[in-house]
N, CA and C atoms as an extended XYZ file, in Angstrom:
567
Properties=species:S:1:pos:R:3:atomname:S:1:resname:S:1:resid:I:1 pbc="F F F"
N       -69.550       -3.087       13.986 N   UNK     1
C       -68.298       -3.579       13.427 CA  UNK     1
C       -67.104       -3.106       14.255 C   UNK     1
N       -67.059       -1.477       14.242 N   UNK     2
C       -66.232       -1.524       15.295 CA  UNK     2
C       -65.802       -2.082       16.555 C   UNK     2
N       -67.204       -2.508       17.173 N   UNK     3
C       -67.112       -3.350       18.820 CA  UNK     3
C       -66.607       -4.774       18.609 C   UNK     3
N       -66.290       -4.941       17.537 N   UNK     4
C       -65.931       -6.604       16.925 CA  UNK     4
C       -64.520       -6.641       16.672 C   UNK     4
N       -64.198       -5.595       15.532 N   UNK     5
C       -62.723       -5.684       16.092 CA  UNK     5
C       -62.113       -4.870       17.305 C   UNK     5
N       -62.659       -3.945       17.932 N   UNK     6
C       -61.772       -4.067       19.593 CA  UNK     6
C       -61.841       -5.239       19.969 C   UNK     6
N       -63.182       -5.883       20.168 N   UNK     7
C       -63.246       -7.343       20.610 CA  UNK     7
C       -62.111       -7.942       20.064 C   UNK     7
N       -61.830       -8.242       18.967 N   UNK     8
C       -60.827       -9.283       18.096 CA  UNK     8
C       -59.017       -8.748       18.413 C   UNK     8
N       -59.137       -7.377       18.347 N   UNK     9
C       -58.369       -6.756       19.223 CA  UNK     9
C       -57.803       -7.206       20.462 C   UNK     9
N       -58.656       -6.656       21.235 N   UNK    10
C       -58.371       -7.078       22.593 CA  UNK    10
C       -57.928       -8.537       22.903 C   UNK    10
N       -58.935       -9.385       22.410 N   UNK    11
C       -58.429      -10.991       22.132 CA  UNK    11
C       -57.019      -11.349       21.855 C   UNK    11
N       -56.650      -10.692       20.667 N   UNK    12
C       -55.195      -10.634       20.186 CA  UNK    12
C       -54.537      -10.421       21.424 C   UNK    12
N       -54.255       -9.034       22.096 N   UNK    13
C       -53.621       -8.544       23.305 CA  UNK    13
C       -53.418       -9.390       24.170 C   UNK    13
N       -54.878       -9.783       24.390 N   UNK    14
C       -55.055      -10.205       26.140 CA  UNK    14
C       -54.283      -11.859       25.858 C   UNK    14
N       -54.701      -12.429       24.647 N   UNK    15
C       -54.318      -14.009       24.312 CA  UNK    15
C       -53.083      -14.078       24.696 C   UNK    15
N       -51.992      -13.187       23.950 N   UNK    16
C       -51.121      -13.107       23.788 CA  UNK    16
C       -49.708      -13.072       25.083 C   UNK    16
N       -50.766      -12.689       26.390 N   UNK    17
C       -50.354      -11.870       27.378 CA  UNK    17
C       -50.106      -13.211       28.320 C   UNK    17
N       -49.532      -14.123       27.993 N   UNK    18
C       -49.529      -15.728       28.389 CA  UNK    18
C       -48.531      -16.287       28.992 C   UNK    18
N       -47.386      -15.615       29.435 N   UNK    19
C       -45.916      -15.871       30.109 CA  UNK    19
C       -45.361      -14.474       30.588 C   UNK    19
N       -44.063      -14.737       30.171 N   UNK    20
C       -43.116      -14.106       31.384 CA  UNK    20
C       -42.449      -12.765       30.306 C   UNK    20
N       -43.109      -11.341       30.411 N   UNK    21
C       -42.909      -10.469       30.119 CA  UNK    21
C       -41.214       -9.848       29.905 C   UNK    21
N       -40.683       -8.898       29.372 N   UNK    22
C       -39.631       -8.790       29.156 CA  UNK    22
C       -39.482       -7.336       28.400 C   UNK    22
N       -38.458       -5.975       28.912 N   UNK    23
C       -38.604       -5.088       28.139 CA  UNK    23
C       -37.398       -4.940       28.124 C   UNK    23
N       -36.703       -4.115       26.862 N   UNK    24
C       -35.346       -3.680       25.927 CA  UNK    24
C       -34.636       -2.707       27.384 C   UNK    24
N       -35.505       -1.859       27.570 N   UNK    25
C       -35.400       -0.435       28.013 CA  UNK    25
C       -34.720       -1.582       29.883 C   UNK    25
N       -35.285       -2.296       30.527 N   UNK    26
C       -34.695       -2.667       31.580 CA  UNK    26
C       -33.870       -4.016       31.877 C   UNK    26
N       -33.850       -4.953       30.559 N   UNK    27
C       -32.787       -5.784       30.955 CA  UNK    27
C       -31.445       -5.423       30.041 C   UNK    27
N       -31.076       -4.118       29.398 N   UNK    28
C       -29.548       -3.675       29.277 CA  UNK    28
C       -28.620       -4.245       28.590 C   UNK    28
N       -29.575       -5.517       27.725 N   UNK    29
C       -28.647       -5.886       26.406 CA  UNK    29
C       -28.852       -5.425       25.168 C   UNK    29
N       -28.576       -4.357       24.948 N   UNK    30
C       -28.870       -4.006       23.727 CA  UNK    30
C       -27.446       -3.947       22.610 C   UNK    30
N       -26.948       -5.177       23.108 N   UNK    31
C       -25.959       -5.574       22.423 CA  UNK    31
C       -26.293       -6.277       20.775 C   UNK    31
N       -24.840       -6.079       19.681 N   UNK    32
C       -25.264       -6.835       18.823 CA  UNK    32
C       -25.091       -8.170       19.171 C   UNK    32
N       -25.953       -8.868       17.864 N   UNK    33
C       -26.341      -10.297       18.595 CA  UNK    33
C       -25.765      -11.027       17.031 C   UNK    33
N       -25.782      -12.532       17.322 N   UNK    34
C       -25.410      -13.513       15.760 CA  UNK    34
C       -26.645      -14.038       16.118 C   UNK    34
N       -27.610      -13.536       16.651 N   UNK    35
C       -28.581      -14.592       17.095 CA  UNK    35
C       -29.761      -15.367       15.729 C   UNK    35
N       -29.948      -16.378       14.939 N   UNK    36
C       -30.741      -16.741       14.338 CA  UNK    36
C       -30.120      -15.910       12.908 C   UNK    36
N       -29.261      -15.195       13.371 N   UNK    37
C       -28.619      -14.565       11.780 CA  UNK    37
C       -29.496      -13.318       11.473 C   UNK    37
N       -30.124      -13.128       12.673 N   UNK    38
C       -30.383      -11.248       12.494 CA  UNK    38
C       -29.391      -10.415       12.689 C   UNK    38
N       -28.893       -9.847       11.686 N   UNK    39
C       -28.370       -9.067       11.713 CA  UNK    39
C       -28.191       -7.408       11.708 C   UNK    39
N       -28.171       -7.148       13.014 N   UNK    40
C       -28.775       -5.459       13.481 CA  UNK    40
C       -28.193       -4.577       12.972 C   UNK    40
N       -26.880       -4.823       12.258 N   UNK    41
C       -26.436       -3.455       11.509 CA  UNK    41
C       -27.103       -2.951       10.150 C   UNK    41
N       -28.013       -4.042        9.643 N   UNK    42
C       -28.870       -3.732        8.691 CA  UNK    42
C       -29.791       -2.602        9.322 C   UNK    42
N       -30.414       -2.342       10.994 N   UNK    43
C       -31.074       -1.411       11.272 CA  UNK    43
C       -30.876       -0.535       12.273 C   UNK    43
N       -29.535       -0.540       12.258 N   UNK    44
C       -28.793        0.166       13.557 CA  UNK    44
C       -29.389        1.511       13.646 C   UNK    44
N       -29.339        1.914       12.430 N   UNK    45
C       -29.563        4.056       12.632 CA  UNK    45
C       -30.976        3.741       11.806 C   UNK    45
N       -30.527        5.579       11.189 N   UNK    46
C       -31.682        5.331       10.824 CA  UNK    46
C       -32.237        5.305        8.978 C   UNK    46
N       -31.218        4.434        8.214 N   UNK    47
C       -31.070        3.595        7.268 CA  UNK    47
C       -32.083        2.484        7.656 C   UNK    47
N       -33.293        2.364        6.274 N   UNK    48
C       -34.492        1.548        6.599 CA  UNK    48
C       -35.438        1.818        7.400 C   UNK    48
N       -35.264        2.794        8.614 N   UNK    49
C       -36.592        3.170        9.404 CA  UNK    49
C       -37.575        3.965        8.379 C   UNK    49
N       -38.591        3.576        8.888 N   UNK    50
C       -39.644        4.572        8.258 CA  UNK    50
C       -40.546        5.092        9.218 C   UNK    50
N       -41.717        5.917        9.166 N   UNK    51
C       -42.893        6.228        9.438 CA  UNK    51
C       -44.100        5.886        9.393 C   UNK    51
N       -44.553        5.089       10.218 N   UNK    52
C       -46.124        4.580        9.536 CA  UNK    52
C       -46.912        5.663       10.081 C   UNK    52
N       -48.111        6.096        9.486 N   UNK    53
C       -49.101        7.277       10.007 CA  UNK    53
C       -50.224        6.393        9.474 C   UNK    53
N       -51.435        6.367       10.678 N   UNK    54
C       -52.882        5.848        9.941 CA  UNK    54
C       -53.628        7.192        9.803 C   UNK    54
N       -53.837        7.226        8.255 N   UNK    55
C       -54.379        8.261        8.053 CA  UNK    55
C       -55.872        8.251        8.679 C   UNK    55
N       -56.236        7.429        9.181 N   UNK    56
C       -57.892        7.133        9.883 CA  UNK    56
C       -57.837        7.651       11.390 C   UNK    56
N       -56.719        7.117       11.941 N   UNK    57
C       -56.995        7.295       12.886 CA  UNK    57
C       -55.811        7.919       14.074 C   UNK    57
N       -54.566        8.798       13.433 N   UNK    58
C       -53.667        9.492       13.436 CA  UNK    58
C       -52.287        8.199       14.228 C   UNK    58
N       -52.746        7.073       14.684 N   UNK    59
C       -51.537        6.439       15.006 CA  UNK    59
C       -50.285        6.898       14.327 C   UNK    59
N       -49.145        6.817       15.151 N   UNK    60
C       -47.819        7.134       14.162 CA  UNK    60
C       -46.948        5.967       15.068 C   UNK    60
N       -46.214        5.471       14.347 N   UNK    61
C       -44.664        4.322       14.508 CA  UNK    61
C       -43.772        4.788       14.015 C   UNK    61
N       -42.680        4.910       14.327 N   UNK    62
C       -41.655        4.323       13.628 CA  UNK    62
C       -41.486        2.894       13.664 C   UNK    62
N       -40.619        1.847       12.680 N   UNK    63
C       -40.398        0.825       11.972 CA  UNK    63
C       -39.310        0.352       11.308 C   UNK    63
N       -38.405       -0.634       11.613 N   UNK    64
C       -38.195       -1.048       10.136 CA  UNK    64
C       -38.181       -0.917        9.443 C   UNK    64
N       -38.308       -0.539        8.421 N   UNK    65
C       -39.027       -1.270        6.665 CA  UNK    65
C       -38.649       -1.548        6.628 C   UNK    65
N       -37.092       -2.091        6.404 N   UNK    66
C       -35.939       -2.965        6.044 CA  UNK    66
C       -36.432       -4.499        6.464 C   UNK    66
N       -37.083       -4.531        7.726 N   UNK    67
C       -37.040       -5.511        8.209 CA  UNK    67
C       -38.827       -6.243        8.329 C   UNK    67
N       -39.755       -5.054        8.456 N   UNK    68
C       -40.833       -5.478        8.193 CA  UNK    68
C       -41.284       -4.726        6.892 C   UNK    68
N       -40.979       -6.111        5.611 N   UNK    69
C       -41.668       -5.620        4.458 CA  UNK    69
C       -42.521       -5.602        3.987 C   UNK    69
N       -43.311       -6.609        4.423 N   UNK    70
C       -44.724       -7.166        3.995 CA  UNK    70
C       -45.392       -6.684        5.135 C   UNK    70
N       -46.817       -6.208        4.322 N   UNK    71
C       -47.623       -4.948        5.121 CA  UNK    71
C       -48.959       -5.043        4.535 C   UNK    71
N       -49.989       -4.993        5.093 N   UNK    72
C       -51.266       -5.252        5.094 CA  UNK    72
C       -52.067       -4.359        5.850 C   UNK    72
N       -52.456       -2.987        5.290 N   UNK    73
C       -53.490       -2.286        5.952 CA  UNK    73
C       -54.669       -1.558        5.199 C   UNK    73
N       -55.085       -3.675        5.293 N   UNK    74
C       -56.561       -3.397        4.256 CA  UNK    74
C       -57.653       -3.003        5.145 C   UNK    74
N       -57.422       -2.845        7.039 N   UNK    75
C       -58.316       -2.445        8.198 CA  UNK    75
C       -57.879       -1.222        8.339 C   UNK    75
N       -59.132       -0.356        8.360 N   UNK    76
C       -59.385        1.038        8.748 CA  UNK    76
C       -57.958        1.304       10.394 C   UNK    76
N       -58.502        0.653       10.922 N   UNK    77
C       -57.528        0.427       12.447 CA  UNK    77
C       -56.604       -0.001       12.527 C   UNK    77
N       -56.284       -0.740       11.768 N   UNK    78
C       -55.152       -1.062       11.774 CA  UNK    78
C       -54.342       -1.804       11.033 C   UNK    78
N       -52.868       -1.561       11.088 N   UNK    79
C       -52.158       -2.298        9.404 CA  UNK    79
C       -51.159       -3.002        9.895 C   UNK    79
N       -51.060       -4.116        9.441 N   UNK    80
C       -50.146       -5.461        9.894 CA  UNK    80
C       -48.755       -5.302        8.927 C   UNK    80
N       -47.987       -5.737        9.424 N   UNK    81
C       -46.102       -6.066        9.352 CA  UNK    81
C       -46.049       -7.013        9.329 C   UNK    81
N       -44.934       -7.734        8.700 N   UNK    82
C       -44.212       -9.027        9.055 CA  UNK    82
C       -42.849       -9.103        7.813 C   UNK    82
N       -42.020       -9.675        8.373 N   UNK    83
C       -40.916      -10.075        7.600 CA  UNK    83
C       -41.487      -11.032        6.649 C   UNK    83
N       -40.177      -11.009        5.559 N   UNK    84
C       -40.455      -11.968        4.777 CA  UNK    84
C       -41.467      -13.574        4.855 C   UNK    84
N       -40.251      -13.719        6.081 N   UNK    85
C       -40.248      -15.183        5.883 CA  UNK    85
C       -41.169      -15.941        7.182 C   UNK    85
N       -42.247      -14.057        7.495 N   UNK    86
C       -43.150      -14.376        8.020 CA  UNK    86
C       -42.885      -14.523        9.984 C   UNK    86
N       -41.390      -14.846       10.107 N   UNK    87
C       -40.900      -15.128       11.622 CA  UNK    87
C       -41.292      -14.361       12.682 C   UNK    87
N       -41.762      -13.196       12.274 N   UNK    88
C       -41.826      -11.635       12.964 CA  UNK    88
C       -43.097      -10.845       12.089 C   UNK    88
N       -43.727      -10.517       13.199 N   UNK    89
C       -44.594       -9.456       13.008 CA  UNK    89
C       -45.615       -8.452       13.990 C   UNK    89
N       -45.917       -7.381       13.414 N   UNK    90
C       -46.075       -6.094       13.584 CA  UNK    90
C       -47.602       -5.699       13.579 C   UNK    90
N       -48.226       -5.221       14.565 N   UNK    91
C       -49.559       -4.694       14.146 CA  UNK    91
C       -49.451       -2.944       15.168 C   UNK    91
N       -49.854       -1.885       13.990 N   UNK    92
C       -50.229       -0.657       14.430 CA  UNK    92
C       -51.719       -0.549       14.512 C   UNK    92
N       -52.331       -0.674       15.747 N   UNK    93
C       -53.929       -0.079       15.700 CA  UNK    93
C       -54.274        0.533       16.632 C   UNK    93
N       -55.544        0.988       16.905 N   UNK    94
C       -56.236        2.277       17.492 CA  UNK    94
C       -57.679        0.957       17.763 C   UNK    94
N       -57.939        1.886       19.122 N   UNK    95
C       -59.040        1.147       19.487 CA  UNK    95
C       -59.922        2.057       20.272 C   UNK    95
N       -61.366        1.928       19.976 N   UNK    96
C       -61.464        3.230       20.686 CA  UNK    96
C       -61.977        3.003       22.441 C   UNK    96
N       -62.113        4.075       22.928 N   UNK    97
C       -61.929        4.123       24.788 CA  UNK    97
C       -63.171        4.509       25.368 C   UNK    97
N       -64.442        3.851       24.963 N   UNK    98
C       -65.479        4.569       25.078 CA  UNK    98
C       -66.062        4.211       26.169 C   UNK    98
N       -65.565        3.015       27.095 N   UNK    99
C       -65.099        2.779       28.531 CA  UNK    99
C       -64.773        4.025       28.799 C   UNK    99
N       -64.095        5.090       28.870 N   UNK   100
C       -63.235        5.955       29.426 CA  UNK   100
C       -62.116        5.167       30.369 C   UNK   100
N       -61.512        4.440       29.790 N   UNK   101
C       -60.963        3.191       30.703 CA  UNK   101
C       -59.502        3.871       30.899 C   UNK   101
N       -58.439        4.026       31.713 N   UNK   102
C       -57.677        4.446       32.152 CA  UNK   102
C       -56.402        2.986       31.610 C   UNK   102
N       -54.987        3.179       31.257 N   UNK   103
C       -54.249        1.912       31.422 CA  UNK   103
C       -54.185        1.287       32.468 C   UNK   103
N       -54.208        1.545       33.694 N   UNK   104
C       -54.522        0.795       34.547 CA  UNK   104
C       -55.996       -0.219       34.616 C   UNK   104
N       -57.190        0.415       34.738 N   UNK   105
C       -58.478       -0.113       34.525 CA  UNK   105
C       -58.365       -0.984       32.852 C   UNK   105
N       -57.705       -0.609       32.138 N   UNK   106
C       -57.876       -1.391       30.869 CA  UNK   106
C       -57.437       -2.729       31.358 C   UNK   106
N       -55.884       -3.135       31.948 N   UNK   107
C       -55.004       -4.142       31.868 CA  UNK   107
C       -55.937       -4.883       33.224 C   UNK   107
N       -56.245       -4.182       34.219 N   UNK   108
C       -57.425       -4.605       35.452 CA  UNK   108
C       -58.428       -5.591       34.846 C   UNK   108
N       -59.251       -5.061       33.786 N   UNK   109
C       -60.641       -5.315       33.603 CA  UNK   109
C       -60.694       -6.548       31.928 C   UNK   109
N       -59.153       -6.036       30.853 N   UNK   110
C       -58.595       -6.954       30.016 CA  UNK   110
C       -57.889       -8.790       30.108 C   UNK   110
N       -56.937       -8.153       30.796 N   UNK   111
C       -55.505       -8.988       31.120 CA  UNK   111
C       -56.401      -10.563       31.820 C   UNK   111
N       -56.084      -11.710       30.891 N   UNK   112
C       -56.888      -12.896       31.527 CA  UNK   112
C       -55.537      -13.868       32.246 C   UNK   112
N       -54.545      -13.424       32.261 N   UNK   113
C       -53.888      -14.523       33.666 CA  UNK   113
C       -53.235      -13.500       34.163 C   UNK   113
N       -52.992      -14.852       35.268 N   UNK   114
C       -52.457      -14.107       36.826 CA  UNK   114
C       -51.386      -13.142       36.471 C   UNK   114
N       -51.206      -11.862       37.353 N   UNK   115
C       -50.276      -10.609       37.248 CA  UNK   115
C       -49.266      -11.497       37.869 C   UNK   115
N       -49.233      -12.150       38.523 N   UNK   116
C       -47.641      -12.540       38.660 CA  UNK   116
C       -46.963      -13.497       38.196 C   UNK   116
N       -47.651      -13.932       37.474 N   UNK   117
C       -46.781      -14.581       35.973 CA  UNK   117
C       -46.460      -13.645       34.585 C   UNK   117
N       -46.435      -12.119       35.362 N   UNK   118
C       -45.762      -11.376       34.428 CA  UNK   118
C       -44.637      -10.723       35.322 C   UNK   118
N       -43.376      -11.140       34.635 N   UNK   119
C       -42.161      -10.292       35.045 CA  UNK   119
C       -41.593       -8.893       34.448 C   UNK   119
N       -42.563       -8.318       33.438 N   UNK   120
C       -42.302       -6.815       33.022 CA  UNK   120
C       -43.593       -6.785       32.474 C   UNK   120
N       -44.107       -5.056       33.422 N   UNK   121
C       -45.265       -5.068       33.379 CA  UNK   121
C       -45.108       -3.358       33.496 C   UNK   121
N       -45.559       -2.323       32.181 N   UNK   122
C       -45.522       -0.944       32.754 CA  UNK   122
C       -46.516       -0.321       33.033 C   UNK   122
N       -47.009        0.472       33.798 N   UNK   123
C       -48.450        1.204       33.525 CA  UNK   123
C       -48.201        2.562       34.321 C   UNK   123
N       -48.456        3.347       33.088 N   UNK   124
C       -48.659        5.095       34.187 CA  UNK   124
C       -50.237        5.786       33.732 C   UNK   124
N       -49.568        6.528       33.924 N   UNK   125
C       -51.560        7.638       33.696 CA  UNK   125
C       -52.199        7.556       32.068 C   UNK   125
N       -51.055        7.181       31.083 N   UNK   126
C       -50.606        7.556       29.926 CA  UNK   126
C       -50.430        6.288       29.129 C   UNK   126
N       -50.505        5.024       29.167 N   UNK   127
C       -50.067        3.712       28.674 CA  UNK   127
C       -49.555        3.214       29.393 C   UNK   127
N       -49.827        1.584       29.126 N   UNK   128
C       -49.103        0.264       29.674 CA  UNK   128
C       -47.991       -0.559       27.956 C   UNK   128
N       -47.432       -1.010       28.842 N   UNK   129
C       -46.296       -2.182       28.361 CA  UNK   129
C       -46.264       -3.277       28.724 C   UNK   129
N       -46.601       -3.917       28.018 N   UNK   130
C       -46.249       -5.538       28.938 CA  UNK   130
C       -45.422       -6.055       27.551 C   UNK   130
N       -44.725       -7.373       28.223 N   UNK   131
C       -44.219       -8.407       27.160 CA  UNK   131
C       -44.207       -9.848       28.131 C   UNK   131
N       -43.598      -10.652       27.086 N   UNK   132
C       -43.803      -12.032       27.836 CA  UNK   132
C       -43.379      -12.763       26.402 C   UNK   132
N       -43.505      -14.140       27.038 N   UNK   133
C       -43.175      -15.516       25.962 CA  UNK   133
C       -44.173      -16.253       26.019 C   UNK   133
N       -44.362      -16.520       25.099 N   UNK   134
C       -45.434      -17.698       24.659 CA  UNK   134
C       -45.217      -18.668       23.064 C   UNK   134
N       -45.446      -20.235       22.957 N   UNK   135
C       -45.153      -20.947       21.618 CA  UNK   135
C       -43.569      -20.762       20.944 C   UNK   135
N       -42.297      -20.556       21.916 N   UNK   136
C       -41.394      -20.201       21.454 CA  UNK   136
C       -41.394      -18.712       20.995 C   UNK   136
N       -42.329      -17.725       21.123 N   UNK   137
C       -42.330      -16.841       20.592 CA  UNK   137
C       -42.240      -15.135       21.504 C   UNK   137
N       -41.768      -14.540       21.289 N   UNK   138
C       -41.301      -13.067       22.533 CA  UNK   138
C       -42.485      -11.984       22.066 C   UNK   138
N       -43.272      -11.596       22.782 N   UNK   139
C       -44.670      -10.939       22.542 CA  UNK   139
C       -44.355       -9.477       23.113 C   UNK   139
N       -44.447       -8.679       22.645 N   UNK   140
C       -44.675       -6.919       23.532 CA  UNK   140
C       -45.676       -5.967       22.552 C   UNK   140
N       -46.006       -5.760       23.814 N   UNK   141
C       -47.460       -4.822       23.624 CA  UNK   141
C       -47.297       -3.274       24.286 C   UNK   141
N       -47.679       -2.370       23.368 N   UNK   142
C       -48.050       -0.908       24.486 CA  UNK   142
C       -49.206       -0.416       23.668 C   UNK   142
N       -50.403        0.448       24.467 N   UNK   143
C       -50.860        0.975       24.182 CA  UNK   143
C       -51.122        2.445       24.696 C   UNK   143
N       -50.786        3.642       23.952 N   UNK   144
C       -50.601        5.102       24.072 CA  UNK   144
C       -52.673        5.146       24.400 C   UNK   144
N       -52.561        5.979       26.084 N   UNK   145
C       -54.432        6.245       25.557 CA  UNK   145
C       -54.065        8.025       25.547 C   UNK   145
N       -55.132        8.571       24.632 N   UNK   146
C       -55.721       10.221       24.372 CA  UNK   146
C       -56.215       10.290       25.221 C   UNK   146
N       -55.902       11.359       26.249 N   UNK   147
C       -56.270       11.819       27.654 CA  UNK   147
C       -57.625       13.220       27.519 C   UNK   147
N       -58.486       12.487       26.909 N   UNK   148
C       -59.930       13.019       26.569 CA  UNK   148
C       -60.967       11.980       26.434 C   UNK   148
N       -62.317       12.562       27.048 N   UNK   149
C       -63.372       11.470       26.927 CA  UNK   149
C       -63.415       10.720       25.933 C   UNK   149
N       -63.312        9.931       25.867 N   UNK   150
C       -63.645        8.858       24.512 CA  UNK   150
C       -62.491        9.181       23.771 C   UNK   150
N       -61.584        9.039       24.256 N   UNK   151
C       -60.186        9.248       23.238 CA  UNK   151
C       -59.742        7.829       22.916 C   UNK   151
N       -58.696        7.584       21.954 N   UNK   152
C       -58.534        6.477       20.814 CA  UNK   152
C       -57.854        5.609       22.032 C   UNK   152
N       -57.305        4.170       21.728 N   UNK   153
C       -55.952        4.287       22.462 CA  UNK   153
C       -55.150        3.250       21.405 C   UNK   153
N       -54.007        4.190       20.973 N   UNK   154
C       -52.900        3.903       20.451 CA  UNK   154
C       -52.283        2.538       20.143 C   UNK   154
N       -51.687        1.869       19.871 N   UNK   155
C       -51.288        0.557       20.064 CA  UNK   155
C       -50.162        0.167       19.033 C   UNK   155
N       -49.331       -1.339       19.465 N   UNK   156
C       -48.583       -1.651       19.287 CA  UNK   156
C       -48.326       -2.918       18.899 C   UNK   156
N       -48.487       -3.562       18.369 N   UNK   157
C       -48.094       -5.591       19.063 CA  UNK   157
C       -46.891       -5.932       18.227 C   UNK   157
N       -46.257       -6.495       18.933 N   UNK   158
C       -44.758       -6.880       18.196 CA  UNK   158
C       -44.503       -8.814       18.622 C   UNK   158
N       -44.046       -9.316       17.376 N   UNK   159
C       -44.202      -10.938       18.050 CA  UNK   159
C       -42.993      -11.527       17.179 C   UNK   159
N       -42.094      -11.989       17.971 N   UNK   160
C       -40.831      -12.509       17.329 CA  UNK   160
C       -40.596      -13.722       17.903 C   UNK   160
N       -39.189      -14.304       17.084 N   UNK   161
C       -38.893      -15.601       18.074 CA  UNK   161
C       -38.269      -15.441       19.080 C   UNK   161
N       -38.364      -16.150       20.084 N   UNK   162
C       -37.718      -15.895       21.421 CA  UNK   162
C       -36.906      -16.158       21.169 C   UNK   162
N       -35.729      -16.881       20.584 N   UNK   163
C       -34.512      -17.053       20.615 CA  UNK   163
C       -33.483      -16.238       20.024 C   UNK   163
N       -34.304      -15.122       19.235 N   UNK   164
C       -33.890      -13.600       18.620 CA  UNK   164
C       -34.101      -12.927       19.781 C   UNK   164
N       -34.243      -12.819       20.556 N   UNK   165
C       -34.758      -11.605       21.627 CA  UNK   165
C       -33.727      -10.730       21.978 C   UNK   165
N       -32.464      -11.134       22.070 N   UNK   166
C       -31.671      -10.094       22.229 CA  UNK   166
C       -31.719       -9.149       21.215 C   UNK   166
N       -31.309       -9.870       20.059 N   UNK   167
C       -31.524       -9.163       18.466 CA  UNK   167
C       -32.756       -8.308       18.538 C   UNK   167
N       -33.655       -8.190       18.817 N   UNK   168
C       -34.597       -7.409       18.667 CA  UNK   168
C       -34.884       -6.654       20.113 C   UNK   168
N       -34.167       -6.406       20.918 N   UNK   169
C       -33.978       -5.530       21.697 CA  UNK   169
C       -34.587       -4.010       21.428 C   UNK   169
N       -33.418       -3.502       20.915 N   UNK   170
C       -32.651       -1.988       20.366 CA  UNK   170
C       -34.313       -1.824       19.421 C   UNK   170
N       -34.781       -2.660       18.626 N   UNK   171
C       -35.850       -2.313       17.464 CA  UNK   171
C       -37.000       -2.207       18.421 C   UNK   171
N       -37.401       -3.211       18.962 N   UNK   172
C       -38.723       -2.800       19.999 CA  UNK   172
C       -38.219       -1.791       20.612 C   UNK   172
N       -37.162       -1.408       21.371 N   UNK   173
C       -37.592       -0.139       22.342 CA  UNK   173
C       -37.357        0.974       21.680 C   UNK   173
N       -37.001        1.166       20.136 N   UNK   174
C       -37.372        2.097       19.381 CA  UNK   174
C       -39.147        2.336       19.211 C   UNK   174
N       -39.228        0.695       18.397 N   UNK   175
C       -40.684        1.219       18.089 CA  UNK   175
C       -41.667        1.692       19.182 C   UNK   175
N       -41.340        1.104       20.338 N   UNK   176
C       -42.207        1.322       21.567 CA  UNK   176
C       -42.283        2.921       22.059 C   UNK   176
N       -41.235        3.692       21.724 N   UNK   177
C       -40.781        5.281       22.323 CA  UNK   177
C       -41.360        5.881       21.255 C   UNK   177
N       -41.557        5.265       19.718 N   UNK   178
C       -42.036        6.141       18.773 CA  UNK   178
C       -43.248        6.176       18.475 C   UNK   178
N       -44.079        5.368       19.462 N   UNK   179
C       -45.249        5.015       19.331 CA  UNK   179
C       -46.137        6.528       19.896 C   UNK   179
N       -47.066        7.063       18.991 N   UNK   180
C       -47.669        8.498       19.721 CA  UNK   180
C       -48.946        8.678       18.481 C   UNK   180
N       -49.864        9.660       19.161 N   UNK   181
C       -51.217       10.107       18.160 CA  UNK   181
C       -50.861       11.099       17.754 C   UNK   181
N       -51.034       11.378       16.705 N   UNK   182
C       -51.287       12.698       15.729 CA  UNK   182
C       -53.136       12.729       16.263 C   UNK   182
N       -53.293       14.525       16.183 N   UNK   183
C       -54.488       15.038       16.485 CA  UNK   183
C       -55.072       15.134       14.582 C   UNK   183
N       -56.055       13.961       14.607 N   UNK   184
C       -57.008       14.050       12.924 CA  UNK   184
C       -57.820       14.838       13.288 C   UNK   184
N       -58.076       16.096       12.860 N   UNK   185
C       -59.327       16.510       12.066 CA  UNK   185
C       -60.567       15.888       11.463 C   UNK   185
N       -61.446       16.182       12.148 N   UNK   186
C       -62.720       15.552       11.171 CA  UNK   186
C       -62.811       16.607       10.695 C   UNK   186
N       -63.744       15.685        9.177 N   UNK   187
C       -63.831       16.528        7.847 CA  UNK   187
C       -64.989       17.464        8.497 C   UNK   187
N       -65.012       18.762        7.481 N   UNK   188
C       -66.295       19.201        7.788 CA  UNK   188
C       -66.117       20.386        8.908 C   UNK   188
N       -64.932       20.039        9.753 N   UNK   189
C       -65.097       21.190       11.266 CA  UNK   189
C       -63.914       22.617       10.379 C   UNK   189
């Protein structure tokens, strides 16, 4: 079961990974926007942020709540977001690395189109970032890996409308910086 949803996982990721990438942190608008009638002073500070923690599998986010209310984490791995009205949404999961696969070797051996139909693309020793557009829609992904054999790796997926993208700037490159593992304990030790 587990090898089914990384599979379904990964699918999600890699599907998703279908145009022209884009991150908060290097194109420098993190201006407010009227865009689509999001309105960012509803999540400017930190009024409405919350904490997500998977108690399974120590992922931690910060979030929204204000903005992603509706929440679904009936999967051990991972628990889904989305706004109301459904436009936007959020997945926190953990996948495990039993590849011992490095972010580089992950996005190498994952990623199904050409690297240069991505125009923001991050990868260090420690996690990758990508984003892009696809269906009218602005896609960004990171995944944090545990720098131990068979360690988890962290994750992120964020999917909005592209024509909000400025508007959701400032919120992805929050959630993306707050993205990190808590060390779980197994029971028993």
């Amino acid at each position: 079961m587990r090898h089914v949803l990384a599979c379904a996982l990964t699918t999600l990721l890699v599907g998703a990974t279908l145009s022209v990438p884009s991150d908060a942190r290097h194109r420098g608008h993190h201006n407010r926007s009227e865009s689509a009638g999001l309105a960012l002073g509803s999540f400017d500070g930190p009024e409405g942020w919350s904490r997500y923690v998977s108690p399974e599998t120590g992922t931690v986010v910060e979030y929204p709540a204000n903005v992603f209310s509706d929440r679904d984490d009936s999967s051990e791995r991972e628990a889904r977001f989305r706004t109301p009205d459904s436009r936007a949404k959020m997945s926190v999961y953990s996948l495990p690395n039993d590849e011992r696969e490095t972010p580089r070797s992950y996005i190498n051996r994952h990623l199904r189109i050409d690297r240069s139909r991505l125009t923001y693309e991050r990868i260090t020793d420690k996690f990758f970032a990508i984003s892009g557009t696809r269906d009218d829609l602005t896609f960004y992904s990171r995944c944090n890996f545990v720098p131990k054999p068979n360690g988890t790796m962290h994750c992120v997926y964020l999917e909005y409308p592209e024509r909000e993208e400025r508007a959701w700037d400032g919120i992805v490159t929050r959630i993306s910086r707050s993205l990190r593992a808590l060390e779980v304990k197994a029971e028993g030790r």
